[in-house]
VEXMIVO-236939 format. One record per residue (C-alpha): residue in one letter; x, y, z. Coordinates in steps of 0.1 Angstrom, whole numbers, padded with zeros to 4 digits, always signed. Example, Ala and Ser with C-alpha at 12.3 -4.5 7.8 and 13.67 -1.06 7.14 Angstrom:
BEGIN
a+0123-0045+0078
s+0137-0011+0071
This chain:
BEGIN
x-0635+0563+0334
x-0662+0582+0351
x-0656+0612+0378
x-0668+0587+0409
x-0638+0566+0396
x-0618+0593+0392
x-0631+0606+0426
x-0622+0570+0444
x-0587+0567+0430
x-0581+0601+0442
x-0596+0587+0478
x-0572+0555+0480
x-0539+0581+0474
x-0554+0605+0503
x-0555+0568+0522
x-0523+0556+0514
x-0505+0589+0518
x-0521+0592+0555
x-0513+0550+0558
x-0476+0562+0555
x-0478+0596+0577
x-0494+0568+0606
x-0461+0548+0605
x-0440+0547+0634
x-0424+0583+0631
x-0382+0576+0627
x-0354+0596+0625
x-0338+0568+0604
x-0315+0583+0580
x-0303+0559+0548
x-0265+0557+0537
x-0263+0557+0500
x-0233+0539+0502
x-0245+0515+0523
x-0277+0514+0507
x-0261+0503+0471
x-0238+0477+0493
x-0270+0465+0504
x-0289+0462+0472
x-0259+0449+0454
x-0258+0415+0484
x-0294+0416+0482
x-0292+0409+0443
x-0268+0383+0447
x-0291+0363+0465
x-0323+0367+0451
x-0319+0375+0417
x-0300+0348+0400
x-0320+0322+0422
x-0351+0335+0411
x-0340+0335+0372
x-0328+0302+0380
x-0359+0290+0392
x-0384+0310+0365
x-0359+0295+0340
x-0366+0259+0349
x-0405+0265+0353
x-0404+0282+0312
x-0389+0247+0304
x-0412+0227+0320
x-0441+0249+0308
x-0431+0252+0273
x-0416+0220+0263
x-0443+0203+0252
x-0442+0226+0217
x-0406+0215+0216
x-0420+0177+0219
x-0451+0187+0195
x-0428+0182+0166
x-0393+0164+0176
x-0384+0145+0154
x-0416+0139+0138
x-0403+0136+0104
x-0393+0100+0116
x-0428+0100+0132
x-0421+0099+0169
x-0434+0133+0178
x-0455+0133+0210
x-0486+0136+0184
x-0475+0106+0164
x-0470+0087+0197
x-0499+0096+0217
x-0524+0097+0188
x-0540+0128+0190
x-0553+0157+0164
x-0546+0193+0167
x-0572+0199+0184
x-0568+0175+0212
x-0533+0191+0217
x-0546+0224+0217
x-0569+0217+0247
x-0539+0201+0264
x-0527+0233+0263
x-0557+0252+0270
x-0565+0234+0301
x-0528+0244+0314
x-0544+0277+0317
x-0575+0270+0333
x-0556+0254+0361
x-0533+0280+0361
x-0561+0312+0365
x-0578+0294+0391
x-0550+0291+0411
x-0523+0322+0415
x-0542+0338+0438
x-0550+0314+0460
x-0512+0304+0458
x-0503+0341+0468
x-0523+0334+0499
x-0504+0305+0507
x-0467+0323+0497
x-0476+0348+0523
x-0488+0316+0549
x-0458+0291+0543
x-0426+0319+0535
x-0414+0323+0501
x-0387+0295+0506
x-0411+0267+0520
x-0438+0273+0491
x-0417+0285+0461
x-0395+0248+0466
x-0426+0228+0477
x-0443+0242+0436
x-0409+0241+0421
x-0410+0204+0432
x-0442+0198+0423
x-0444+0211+0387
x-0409+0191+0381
x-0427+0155+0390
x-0454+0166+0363
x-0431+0178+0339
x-0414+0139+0345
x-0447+0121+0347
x-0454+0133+0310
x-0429+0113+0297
x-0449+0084+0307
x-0482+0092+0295
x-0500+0071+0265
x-0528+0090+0260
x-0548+0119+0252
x-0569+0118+0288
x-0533+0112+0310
x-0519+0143+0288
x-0548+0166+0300
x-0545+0151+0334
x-0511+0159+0339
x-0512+0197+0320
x-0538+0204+0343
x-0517+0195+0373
x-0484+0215+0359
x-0507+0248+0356
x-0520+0243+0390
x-0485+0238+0405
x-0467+0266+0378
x-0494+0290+0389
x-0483+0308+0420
x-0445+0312+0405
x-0442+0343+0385
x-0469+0361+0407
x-0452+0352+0439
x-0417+0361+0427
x-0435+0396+0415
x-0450+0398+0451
x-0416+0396+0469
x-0397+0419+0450
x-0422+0442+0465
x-0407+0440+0502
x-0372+0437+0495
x-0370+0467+0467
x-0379+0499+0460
x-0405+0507+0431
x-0379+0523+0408
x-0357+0493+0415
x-0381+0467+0407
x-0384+0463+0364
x-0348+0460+0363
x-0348+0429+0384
x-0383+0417+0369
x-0371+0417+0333
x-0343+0398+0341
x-0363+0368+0363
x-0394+0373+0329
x-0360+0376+0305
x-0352+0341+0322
x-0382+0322+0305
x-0364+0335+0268
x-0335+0320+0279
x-0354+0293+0288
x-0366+0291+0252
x-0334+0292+0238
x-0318+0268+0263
x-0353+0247+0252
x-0345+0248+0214
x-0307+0236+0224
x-0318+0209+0245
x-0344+0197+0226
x-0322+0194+0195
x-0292+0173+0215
x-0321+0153+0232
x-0336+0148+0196
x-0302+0122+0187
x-0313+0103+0219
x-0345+0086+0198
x-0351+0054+0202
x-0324+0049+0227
x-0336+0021+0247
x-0370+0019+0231
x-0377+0051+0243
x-0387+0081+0218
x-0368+0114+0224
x-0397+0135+0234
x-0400+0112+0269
x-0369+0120+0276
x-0369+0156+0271
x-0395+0156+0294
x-0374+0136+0316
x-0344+0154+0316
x-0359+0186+0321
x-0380+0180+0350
x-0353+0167+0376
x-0337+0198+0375
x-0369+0212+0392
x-0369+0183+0415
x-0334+0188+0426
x-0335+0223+0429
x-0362+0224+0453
x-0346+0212+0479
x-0314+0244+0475
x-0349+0266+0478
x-0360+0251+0505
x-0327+0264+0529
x-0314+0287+0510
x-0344+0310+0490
x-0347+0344+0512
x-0378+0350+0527
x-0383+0386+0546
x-0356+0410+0547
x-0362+0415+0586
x-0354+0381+0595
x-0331+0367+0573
x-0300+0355+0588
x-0274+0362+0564
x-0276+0398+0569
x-0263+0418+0601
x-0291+0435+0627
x-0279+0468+0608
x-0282+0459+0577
x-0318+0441+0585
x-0327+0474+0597
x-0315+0497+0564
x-0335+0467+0545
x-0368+0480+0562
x-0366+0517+0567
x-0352+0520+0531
x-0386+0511+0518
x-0407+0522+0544
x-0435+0543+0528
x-0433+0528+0497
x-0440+0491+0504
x-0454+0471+0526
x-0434+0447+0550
x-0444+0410+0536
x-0446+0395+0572
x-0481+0424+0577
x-0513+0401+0578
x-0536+0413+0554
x-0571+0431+0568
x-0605+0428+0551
x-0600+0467+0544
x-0572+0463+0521
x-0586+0433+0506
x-0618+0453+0496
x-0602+0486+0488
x-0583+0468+0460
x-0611+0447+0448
x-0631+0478+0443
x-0598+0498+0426
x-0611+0500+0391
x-0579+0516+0383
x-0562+0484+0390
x-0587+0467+0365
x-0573+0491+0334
x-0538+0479+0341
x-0554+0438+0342
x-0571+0445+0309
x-0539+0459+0292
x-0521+0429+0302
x-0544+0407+0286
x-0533+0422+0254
x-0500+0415+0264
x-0502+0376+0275
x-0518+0369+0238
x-0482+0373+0222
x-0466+0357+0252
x-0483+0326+0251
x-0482+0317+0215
x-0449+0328+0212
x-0442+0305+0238
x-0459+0275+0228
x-0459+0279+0190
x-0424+0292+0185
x-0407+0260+0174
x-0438+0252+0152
x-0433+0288+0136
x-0398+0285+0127
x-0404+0254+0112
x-0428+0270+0087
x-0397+0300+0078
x-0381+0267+0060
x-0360+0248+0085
x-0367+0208+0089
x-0362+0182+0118
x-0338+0195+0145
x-0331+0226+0126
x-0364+0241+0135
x-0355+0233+0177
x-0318+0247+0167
x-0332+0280+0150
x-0353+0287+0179
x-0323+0297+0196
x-0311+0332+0182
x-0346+0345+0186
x-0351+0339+0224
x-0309+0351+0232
x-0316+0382+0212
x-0351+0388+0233
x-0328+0381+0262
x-0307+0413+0257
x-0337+0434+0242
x-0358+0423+0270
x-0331+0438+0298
x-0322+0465+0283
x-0359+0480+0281
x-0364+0474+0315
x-0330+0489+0324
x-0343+0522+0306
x-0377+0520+0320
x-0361+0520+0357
x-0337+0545+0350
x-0356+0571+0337
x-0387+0561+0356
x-0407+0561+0320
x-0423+0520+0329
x-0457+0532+0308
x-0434+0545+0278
x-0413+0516+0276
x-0442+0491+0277
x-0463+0510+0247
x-0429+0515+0224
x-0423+0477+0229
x-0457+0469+0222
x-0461+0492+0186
x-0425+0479+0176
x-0435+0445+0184
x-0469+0446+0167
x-0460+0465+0136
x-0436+0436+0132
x-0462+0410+0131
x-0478+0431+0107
x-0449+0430+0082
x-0446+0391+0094
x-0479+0382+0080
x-0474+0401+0050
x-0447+0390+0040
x-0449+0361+0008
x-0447+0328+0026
x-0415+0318+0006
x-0397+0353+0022
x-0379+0328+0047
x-0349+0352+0056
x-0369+0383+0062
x-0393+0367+0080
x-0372+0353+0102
x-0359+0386+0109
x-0391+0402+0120
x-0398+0370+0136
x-0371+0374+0161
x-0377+0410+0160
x-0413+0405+0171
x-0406+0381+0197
x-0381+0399+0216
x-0400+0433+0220
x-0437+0411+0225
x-0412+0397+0257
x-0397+0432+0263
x-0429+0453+0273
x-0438+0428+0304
x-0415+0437+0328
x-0420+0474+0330
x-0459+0472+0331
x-0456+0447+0357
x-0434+0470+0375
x-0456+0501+0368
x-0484+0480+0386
x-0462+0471+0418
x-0453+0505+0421
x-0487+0522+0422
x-0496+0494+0452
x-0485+0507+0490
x-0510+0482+0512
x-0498+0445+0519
x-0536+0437+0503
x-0531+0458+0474
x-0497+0438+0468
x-0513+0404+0476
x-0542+0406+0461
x-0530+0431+0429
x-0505+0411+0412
x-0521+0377+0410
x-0553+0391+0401
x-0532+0409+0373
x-0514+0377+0360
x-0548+0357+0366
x-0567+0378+0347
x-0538+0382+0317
x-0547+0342+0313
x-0579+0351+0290
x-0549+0362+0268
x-0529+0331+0270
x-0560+0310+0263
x-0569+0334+0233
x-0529+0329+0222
x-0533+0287+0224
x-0557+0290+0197
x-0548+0317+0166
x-0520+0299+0151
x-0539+0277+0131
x-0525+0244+0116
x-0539+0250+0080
x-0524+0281+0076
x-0489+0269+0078
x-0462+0281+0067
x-0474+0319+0070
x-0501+0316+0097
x-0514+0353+0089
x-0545+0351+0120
x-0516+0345+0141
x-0498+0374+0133
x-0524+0391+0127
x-0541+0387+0161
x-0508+0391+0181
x-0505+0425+0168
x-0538+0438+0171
x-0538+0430+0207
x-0501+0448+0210
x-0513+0481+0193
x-0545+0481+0213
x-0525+0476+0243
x-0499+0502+0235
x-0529+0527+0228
x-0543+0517+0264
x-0510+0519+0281
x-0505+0555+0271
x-0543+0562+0278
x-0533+0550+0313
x-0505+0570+0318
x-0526+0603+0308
x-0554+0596+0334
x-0522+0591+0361
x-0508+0626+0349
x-0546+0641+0351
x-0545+0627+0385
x-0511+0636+0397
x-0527+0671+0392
x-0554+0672+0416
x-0534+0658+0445
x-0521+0680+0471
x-0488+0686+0488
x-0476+0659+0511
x-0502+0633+0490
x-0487+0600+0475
x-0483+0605+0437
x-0493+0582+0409
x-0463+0568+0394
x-0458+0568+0356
């Protein structure tokens, strides 16, 4: 980073600390008491619907590598069905991503346009019909077709849940609740693994093959759900009805200065001011690094554990263990992270844990079935662990309603060169150890824990030249 970078960051903390001196002045004091109170009903409403929600969307997303294989040793595997190569499937994959770059911005946009509620249930509709309408394709055209469409529809989710956290919480509340909507999705991969092994007994039940209806049966859900969204999904903590005038008003003051009401338009300023944060573009990059693990872990996982030795169903049942234990792993990082306030720390300790265990993974002799399974699950859960408090160190360094509109999508959308890199390293003739796989997953961990702590040096550097009464960088 150069000095004029240094120089602007320095400029944008001088803006936003004088943005936050020109709020309306109030003698506003906040109970604690009634602030937990608050915080406590606020969780109850947003946070299980949202790991509800994020939970169905990882199904619908990541099913198809469940399908990829079920039961293919009878040889009704979507594969075997459709008729297509490797390859073919891996740019049904691929294109889920392109659809899905080129949209989450655009979708924040319309979040902030429509309300949460209205555009959250119109998506989570949406990417349900897709997720059905797969289990009626025949070909390798329709399957491209309809991946496109699910990435398009998935693609304003994750960012737009990200972006409302930011007016109903404080920053040192907010990787807590994040890790437990992203913990959601390994949930999802261990509810995915279960389902796909019960579903995997319904073959050939009424000449259909059990991959159509797992994509059957776990799109409706979204369908159905939608509609609860609609009415029921929160949108801004100053209008919502379900909490008193006084409690509306705690929900605003309490985070006044350190976020940005969501109902604020968004001015040209803003938008520019973030698009010309290079600072922000360190924090994309390192998530790049980040998404690689993510999305092959995602997609592949199933294929993986059927190369550590276990056939059939087995390898959907044995998915399991691996996604409940990243469940835990995943919350308590991010439960840490908030805690002490150390969101840069607990992203780069995940990251070298996680990729020194793909190290040892790919390593390992190919007939080691037990201990790679071990470091498998190992890997996984701490490759899921380190998202949540670097998304949450990124929310908390953004003050402006552009900064948060603009910031988080571009962060995610950017992070998609990584999921695009992760559809393609774990290569079919390296099975069962698929060392590039391994191999690449940790090399972009360890280079991301390296830049992670990089960052959090040039916020400390920072920190340092700002005055009293300016906004400091948080680490």
């Amino acid at each position: 980073m150069g000095s004029s970078v240094s120089e602007d960051a320095e400029k944008q903390a001088v803006s936003i600390s004088e943005d936050v001196k020109g709020e309306e002045p109030s003698a506003y004091v906040v109970d604690p008491e009634a602030e937990k109170r608050l915080v406590r009903r606020i969780d109850l409403r947003i946070v299980p619907a949202s790991m509800v929600i994020y939970l169905l969307c990882s199904l619908d997303r990541s099913n198809i590598g469940n399908a990829k294989i079920l039961n293919s040793d009878a040889g009704h595997s979507l594969m075997q069905n459709v008729g297509i190569t490797n390859a073919q499937y891996l740019t049904a994959l691929m294109i889920f991503f392109v659809s899905y770059t080129l949209f989450e911005t655009p979708s924040n946009y319309m979040l902030k346009r429509f309300r949460p509620s209205r555009w959250i249930a119109f998506l989570m509709f949406a990417w349900g019909a897709m997720t059905m309408i797969l289990g009626g394709i025949h070909n390798f055209g329709a399957l491209v077709a309809v991946r496109f469409l699910l990435g398009m529809f998935e693609a304003g989710l994750f960012p737009g849940m990200v972006y409302v956290l930011t007016f109903w919480y404080r920053p040192e509340e907010r990787a807590l609740r994040i890790a437990l909507i992203l913990a959601s999705a390994t949930l999802g991969g261990a509810f995915g693994g279960a389902i796909a092994y019960g579903v995997g007994k319904m073959d050939g039940l009424h000449g259909l093959e059990a991959w159509r209806y797992l994509f059957l049966i776990e799109g409706a859900p979204s369908c159905a759900g939608a509609i609860l969204v609609w009415f029921f999904f929160p949108d801004y903590p100053e209008t919502v009805r379900w909490l008193s005038a006084e409690e509306r008003e705690l929900a605003t003051e309490r985070i006044k200065g350190v976020a940005s009401l969501g109902h604020h338009k968004i001015t040209w300023a803003e938008a520019k001011a973030t698009l010309k944060d290079y600072r922000l573009y360190v924090h994309y990059l390192t998530y790049i690094t980040i998404s690689v693990p993510f999305s092959s872990m995602s997609l592949f996982s199933p294929t993986i554990v059927a190369g550590l030795g276990y056939k059939g169903l087995d390898a959907q049942l044995f998915t399991v263990p691996p996604y409940a234990i990243a469940f835990v792993i995943t919350v308590s990082v991010a439960w840490v992270s908030d805690k002490y306030e150390k969101r840069s720390l607990g992203t780069s300790i995940s990251m070298a844990i996680a990729g020194a265990c793909f190290i040892v993974e790919g390593a390992l002799p190919s007939d080691s079935f037990k201990l790679r399974y071990v470091f498998f699950i190992i890997a996984l859960s701490f490759a899921f662990a380190c998202i949540p408090p670097l998304l949450s160190w990124l929310t908390a360094n953004l003050h402006t309603t552009g900064a948060s509109t603009l910031g988080v999508p571009l962060n995610v959308s950017i992070g998609q060169v990584g999921q695009i890199i992760g559809v393609y390293i774990y290569k079919s003739n390296e099975s069962p150890g698929y060392p590039t796989g391994h191999y690449t997953n940790a090399g972009f961990l360890l280079v991301g824990a390296l830049a992670t702590l990089g960052l959090r040096i040039m916020y400390i550097q920072r920190n340092k030249r700002l005055g009293p009464g300016e906004r400091k960088w948080r680490l």
